[in-house]
C-alpha positions in Angstrom: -136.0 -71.9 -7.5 -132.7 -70.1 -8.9 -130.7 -71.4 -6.0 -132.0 -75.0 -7.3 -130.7 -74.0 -11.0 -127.6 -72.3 -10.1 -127.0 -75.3 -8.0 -127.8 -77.7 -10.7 -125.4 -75.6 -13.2 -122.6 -76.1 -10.9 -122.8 -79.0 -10.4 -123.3 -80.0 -13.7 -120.3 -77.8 -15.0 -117.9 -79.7 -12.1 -119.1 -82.7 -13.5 -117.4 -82.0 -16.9 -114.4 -80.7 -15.6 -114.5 -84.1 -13.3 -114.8 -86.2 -17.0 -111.7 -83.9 -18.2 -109.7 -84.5 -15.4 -110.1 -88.8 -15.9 -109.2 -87.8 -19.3 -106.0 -86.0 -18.9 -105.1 -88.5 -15.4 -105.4 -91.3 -18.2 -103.1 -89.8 -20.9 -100.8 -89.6 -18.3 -101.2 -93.3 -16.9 -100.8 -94.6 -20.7 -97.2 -92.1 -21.0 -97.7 -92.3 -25.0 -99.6 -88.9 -26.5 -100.3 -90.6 -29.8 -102.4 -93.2 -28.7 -104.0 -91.2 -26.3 -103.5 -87.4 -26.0 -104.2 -85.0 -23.5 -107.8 -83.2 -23.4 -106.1 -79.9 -24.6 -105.1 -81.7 -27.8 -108.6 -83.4 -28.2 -110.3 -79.9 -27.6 -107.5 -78.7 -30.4 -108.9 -81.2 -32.9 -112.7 -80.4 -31.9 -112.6 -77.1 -32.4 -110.6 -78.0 -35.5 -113.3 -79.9 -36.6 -115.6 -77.9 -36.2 -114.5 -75.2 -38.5 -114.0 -77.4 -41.6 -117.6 -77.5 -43.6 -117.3 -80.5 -44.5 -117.7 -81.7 -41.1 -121.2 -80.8 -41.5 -122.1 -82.5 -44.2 -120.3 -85.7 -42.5 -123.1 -84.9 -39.4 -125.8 -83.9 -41.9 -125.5 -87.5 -43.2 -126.1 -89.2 -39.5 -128.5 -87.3 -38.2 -130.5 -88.1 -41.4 -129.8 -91.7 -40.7 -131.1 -90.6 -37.7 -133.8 -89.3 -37.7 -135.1 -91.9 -40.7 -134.4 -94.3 -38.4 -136.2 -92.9 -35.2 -139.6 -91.9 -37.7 -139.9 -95.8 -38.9 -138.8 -96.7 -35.0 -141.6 -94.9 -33.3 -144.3 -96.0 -35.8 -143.7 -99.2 -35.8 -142.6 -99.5 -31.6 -145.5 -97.4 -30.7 -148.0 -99.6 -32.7 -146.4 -102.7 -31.5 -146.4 -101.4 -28.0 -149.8 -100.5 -27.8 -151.2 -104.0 -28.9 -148.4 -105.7 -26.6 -149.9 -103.2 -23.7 -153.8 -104.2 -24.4 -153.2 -107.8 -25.2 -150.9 -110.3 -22.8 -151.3 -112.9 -26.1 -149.0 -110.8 -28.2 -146.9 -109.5 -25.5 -146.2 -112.7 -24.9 -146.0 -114.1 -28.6 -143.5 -111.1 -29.3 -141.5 -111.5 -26.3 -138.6 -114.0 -27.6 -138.5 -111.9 -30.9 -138.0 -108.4 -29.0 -135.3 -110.1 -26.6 -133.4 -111.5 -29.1 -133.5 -107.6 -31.7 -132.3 -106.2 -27.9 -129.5 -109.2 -26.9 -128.3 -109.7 -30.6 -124.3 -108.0 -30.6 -125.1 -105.6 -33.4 -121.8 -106.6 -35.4 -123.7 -109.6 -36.1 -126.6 -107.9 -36.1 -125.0 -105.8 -39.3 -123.7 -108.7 -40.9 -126.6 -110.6 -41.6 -128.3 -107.4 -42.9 -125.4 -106.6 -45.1 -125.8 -110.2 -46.9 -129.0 -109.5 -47.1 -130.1 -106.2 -48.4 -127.6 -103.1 -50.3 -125.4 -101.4 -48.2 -126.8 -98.2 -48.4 -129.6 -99.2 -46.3 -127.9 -100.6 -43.4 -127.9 -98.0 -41.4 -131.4 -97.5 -41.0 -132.5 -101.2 -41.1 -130.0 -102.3 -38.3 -131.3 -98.8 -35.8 -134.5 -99.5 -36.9 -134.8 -103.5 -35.6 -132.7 -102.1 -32.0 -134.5 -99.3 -31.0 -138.2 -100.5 -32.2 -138.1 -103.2 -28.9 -137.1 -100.4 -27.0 -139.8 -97.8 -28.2 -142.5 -100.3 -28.0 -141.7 -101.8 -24.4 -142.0 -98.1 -23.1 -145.0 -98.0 -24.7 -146.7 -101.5 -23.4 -145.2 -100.6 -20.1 -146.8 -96.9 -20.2 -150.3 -98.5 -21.3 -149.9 -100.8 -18.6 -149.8 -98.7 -16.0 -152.2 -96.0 -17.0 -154.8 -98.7 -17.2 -154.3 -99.9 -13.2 -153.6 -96.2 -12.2 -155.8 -94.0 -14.6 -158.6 -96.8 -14.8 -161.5 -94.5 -13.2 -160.9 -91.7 -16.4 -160.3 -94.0 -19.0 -163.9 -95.9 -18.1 -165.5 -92.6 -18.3 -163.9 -92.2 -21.5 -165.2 -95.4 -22.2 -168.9 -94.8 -21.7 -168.9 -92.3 -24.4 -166.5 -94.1 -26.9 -164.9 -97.5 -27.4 -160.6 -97.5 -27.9 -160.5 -95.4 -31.0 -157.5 -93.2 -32.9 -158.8 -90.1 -30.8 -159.1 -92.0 -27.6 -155.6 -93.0 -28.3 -154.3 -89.7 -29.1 -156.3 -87.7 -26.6 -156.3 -89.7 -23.7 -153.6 -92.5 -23.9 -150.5 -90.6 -25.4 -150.9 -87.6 -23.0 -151.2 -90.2 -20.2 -148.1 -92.4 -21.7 -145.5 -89.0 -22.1 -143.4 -89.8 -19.8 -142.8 -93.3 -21.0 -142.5 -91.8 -24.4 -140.0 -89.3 -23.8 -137.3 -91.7 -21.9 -138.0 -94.0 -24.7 -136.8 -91.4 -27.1 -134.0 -90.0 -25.1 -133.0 -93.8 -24.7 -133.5 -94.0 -28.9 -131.4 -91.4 -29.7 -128.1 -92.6 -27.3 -128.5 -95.6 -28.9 -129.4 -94.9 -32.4 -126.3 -92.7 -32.9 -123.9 -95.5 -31.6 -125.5 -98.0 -34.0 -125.6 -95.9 -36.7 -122.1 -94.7 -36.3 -121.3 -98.6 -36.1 -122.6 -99.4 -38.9 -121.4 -96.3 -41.4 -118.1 -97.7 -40.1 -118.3 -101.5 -41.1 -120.4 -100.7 -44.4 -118.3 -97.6 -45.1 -121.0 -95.0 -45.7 -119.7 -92.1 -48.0 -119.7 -88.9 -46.1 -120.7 -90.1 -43.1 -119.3 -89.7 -39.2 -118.4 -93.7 -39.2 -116.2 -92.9 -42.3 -114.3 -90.2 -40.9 -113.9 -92.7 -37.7 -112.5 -95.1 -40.0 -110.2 -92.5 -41.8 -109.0 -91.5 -38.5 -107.7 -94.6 -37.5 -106.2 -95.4 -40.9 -103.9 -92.8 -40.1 -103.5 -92.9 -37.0 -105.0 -89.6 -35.9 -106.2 -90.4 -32.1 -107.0 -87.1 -31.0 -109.6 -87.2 -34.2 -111.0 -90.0 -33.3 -111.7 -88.7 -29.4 -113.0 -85.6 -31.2 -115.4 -87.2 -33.4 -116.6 -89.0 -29.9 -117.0 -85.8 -28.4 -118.8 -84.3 -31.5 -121.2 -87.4 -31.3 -122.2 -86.9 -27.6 -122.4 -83.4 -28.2 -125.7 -84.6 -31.1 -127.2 -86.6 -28.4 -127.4 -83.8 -25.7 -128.7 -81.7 -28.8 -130.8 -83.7 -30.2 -132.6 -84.8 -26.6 -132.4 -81.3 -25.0 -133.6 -79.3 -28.1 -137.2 -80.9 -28.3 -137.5 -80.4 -24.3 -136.6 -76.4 -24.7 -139.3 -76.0 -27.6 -141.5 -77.6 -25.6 -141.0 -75.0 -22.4 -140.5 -72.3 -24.7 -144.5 -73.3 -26.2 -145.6 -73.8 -23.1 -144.6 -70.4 -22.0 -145.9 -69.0 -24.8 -149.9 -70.6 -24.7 -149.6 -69.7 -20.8 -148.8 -66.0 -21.7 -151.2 -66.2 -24.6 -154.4 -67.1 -22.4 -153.5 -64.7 -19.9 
């Protein structure tokens, strides 16, 4: 079992210096350092970045875009999902109007919700309308399947209660967790690049798609790479953080009913 982690560690841990090494092997290949500078000058930055508060306030501001966005996105996905997964009639009259929310390019995407609404509320409409097709197909899909493969509990279920909020929650969701949880790791990728689009073209105050757009106004390239780097380093946070309270609970009850 630790040979598996250790294993996994290293691997992981050659990987990055493997994504640093493209890095480096393409400043060289483009010969100009302004345009694109050398990891050790984008780790400068970073690190740079990182001790300036106001950097945090600039993440503060996305993640609650964020996180607004992924609340509404679940709600409404999950409930959409769920009546897409029980009846083929509104899977099928939803179908064009998911595909087009997932094919739309989202600068267009932006555009029309920028004629249409203020600007401040951009942000969360535009994540909201891409990631609710993604939350509610992992959900139709998950109910799907649980019905062919799980159908011998859920019609026990069934003999004592008819498809209710506790059935749901009790049966289904536990069932559908899997589905749920790439959905969300999915969400979150994309919610952060659409968000950080659109604090860019609507020019959110204090926001990371403002200091983006600062970054190129003067030229500052190795910013710009750092800001990327900050921005992955919230989606391996923000993924990995609800998967290590959720071992660290389980450890807990496990220890706790010993």
């Amino acid at each position: 079992m630790r040979k598996g982690k250790l294993k996994s560690t290293v691997t992981f841990i050659a990987g990055l210096f493997l994504i640093a090494f493209g890095v480096q092997a393409l400043s060289f290949a483009k010969g100009d350092s302004l345009v694109f500078p050398g990891i050790f000058e984008i780790l400068k930055s970073f690190f740079q970045l990182l001790s300036i508060p106001r950097t945090y306030q600039l993440i503060l501001t996305t993640l609650t875009h964020l996180f607004v966005s992924l609340f509404f996105s679940s709600l409404l996905g999950t409930f959409i999902g769920l009546f897409e997964g029980r009846y083929d009639f509104i899977y099928r009259l939803l179908r064009p109007l998911m595909t087009l929310l997932r094919s739309i390019p989202i600068i267009v995407l932006v555009v029309i919700i920028m004629v249409l609404t203020e600007y401040e509320k951009v942000p969360y409409i535009a994540s909201v309308l891409v990631l609710v097709p993604l939350i509610s197909e992992a959900t139709s899909e998950g109910l799907r399947r649980i019905r062919k493969e799980q159908s011998e509990l859920i019609e026990a279920y069934r003999l004592f209660s008819s498809f209710s909020p506790r059935i749901l929650v009790s049966v289904y969701i536990p069932l559908m967790a899997g589905y749920l949880r790439q959905a969300y790791t999915n969400a979150v990728g994309m919610g952060i690049k659409i968000i950080v689009t659109t604090e860019y073209l609507v020019q959110t105050k204090n926001s990371l798609g403002k200091a983006v757009n600062t970054s190129i106004y003067f030229n500052e390239y190795s910013e710009i790479y750092a800001w990327a780097l900050i921005m992955i380093l919230l989606v391996l946070l923000t993924t990995e953080i609800p998967r290590l309270v959720k071992i660290a609970v389980d450890k807990v009850i496990r220890h706790a009913t010993r």
